[in-house]
Structures are given as C-alpha cells and as structure tokens.
N, C-alpha and C positions, 0 to 999 in steps of 0.2 A: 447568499453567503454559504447556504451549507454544500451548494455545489461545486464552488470554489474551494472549498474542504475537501472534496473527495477527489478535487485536480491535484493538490495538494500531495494527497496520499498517495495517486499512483505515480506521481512525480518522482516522491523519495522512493517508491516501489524501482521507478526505473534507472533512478539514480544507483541506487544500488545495486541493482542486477547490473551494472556497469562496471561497478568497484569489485563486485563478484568475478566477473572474467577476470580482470586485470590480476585480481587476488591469486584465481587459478591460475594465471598465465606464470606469474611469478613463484609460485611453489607447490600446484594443487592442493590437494582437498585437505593435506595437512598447513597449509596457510590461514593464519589467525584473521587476518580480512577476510579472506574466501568466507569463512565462518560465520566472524560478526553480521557481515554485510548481506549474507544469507539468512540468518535469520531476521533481521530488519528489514529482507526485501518478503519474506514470508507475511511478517506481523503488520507488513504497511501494506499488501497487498488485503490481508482479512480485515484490515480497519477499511478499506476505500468499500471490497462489499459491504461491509458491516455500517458505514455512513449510507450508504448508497440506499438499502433497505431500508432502515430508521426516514431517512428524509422522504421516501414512497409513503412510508404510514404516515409520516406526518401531513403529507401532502395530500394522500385520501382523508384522512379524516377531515382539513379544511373542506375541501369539495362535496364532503355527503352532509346532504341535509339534517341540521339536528328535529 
C-alpha cells in the first residue's frame, strides 16, 4: 500500500508537469495554471521523496532484529 502511495504522487507530480507546459504554452510564466500547477508538481514531487524514505525506515526497522 504505501508504494502504491508514492505511484500516486509522482503521478499527480507528472500530471502536472503536464498542465505546467500547457499553462506555459498558453500565456507563460505570468499564467495562473503555469503557477498553480507548478507548485503542486513541486509539493507532490517532495511528498513521493518524502513517502519514499518514511516507507525505507519503516521497512528497516521490520527487518532488524529486536
């Protein structure tokens, strides 16, 4: 499940680095999508690392013996 999480994230990561062109295409860098969608491809891009490391430690910690 939690790796299915972090497909998730770079999903909408690349979903929006999608909407980002488009956004540019249509008005650059002063276009309100280019923007939104950039910061949402930013903040989904640090949650997939930010999942991605959390499920590592969790994962060590099952496997080291107590």
């Amino acid at each position: 499940m939690r790796r299915f999480i972090e497909i998730m994230w770079m999903a909408i990561a690349a979903v929006s680095l999608v909407e980002m062109v488009i956004g540019y295409q249509k008005g650059g860098f002063g276009n309100e999508n280019f923007q939104i969608f950039g910061v949402l491809a930013i903040a989904s891009g640090f949650m997939y690392f930010f999942r991605k490391r959390q499920r590592k430690k969790i994962e060590d910690r099952k496997n080291t013996p107590s």
